[in-house]
KOLFI-516479 format. One record per residue (C-alpha): z, x, y; residue in one letter; chain; residue number from 1. Coordinates in steps of 0.05 Angstrom, whole numbers. Example, Ala and Ser with C-alpha at 12.3 -4.5 7.8 and 13.67 -1.06 7.14 Angstrom:
REM residues 2
<<156, 246, -90>, "A", "A", 1> <<143, 273, -21>, "S", "A", 2> 
//
This chain:
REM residues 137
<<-739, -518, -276>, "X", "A", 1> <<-792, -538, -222>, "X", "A", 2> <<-804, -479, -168>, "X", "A", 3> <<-783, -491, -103>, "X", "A", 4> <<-833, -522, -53>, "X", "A", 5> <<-865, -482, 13>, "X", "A", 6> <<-849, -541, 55>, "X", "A", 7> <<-770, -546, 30>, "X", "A", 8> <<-767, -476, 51>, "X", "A", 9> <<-801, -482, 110>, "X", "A", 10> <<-751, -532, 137>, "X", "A", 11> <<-697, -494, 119>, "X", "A", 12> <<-659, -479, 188>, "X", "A", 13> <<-627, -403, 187>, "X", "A", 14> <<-551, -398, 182>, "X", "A", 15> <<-542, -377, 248>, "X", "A", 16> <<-578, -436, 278>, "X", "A", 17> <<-532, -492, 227>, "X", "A", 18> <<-465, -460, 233>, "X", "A", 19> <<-432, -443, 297>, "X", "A", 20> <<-376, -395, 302>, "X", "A", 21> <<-304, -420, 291>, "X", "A", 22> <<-268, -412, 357>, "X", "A", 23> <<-211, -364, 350>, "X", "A", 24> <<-144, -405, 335>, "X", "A", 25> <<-93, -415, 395>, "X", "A", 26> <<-28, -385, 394>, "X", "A", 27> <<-6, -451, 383>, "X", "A", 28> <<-50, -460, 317>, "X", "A", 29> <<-15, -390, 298>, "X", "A", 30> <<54, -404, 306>, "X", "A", 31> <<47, -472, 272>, "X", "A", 32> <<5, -429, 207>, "X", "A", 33> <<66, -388, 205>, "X", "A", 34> <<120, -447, 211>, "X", "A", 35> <<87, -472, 151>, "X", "A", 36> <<76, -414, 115>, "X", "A", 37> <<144, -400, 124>, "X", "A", 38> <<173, -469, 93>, "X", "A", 39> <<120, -466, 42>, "X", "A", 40> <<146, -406, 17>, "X", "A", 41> <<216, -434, 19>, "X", "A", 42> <<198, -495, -21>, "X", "A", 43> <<159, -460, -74>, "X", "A", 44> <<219, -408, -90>, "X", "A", 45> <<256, -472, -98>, "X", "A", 46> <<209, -501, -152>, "X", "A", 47> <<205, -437, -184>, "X", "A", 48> <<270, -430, -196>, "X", "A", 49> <<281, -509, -211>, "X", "A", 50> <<229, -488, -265>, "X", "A", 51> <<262, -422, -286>, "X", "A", 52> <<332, -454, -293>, "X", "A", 53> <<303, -515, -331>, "X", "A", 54> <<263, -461, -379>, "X", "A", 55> <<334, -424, -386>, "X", "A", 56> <<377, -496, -408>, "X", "A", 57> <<328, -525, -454>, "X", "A", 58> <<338, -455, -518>, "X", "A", 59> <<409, -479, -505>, "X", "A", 60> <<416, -529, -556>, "X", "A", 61> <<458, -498, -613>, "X", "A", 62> <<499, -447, -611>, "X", "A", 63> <<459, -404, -656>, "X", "A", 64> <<396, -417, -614>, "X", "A", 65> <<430, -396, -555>, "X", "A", 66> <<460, -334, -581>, "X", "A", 67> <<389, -322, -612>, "X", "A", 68> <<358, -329, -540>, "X", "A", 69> <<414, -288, -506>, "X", "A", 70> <<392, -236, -549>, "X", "A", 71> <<311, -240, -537>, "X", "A", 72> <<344, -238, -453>, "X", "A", 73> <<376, -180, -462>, "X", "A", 74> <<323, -149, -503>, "X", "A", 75> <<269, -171, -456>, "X", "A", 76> <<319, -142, -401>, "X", "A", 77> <<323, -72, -436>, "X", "A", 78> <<248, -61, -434>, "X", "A", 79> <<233, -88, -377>, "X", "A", 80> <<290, -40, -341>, "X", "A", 81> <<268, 22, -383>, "X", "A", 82> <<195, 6, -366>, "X", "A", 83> <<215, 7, -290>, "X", "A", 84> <<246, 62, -290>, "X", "A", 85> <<190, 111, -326>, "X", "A", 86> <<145, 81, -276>, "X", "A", 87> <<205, 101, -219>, "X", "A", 88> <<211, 169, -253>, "X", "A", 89> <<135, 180, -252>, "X", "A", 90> <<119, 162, -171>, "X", "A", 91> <<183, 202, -161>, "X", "A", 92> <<144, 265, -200>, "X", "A", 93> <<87, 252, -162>, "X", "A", 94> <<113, 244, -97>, "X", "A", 95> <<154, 310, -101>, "X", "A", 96> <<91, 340, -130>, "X", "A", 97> <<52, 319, -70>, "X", "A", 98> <<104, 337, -22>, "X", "A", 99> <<107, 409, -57>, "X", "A", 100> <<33, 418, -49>, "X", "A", 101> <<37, 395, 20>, "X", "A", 102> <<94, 443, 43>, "X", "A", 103> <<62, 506, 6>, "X", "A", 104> <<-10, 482, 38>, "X", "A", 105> <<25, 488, 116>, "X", "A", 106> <<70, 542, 101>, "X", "A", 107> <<4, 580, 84>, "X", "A", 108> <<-31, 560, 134>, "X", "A", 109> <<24, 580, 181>, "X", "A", 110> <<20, 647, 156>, "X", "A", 111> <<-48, 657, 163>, "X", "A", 112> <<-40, 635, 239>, "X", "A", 113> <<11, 684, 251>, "X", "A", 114> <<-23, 740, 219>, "X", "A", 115> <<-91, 728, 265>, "X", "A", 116> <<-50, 709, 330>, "X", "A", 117> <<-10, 779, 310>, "X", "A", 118> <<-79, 819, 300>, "X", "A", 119> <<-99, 784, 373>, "X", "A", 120> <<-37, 811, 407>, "X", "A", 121> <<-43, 884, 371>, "X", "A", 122> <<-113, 884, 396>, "X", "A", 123> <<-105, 854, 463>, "X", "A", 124> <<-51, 915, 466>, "X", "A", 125> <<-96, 964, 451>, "X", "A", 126> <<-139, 951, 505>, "X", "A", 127> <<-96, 949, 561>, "X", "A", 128> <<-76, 1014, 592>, "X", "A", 129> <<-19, 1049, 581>, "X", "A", 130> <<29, 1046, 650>, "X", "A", 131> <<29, 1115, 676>, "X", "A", 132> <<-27, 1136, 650>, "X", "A", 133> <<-84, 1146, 686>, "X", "A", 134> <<-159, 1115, 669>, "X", "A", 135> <<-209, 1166, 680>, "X", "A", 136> <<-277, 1141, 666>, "X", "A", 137> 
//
């Protein structure tokens, strides 16, 4: 491949000079981006299911092959359900593992507080005189 030439470089503008920034859309421009986000959502959940329901009709042909694929369903089903809930049972470990942690970590900390602010007040006690009693220096 031929090298690039000094002068092709040289007239090279920087980016900042050849691209100016993008003005920050209107709240018009945003509502409209959501309007069609919004229907574009709608009619893609349409064609996926158009395509879903026209994948489920065409095993259908004979009874056998429709048994057959009722079977692979409800297999597919099974595994997929048992595989959700191991994952289900897992964060659910982990989240009351965390939580665990979490309420041990305070409660300690709490403790600790309560012993120093205790040790304060015992000391803070033992320096003040005693009612009645008289200082003599």
């Amino acid at each position: 491949m031929p090298a690039k030439s000094a002068k092709a470089s040289s007239n090279a503008k920087p980016k900042s000079q050849t691209q100016s920034p993008a003005p920050a859309p209107s709240r018009t421009d945003q509502a409209r981006a959501a309007a069609e986000s919004a229907v574009d959502l709608q009619v893609g959940a349409v064609l996926e299911v158009s395509d879903r329901v026209a994948e489920l009709v065409e095993p259908f042909s004979g009874r056998g092959a429709a048994q057959k694929q009722l079977r692979s369903y409800g297999t597919r089903l099974r595994r997929t359900v048992k595989r959700t809930e191991r994952r289900g049972a897992g964060a659910r470990r982990k989240a009351a593992t965390e939580a665990r942690k979490t309420r041990n970590r305070l409660e300690r900390e709490a403790r600790k507080r309560r012993r120093t602010l205790e040790q304060r007040v015992r000391k803070a006690a033992d320096r003040l005189p005693l009612p009645g009693a008289s200082a003599s220096i």
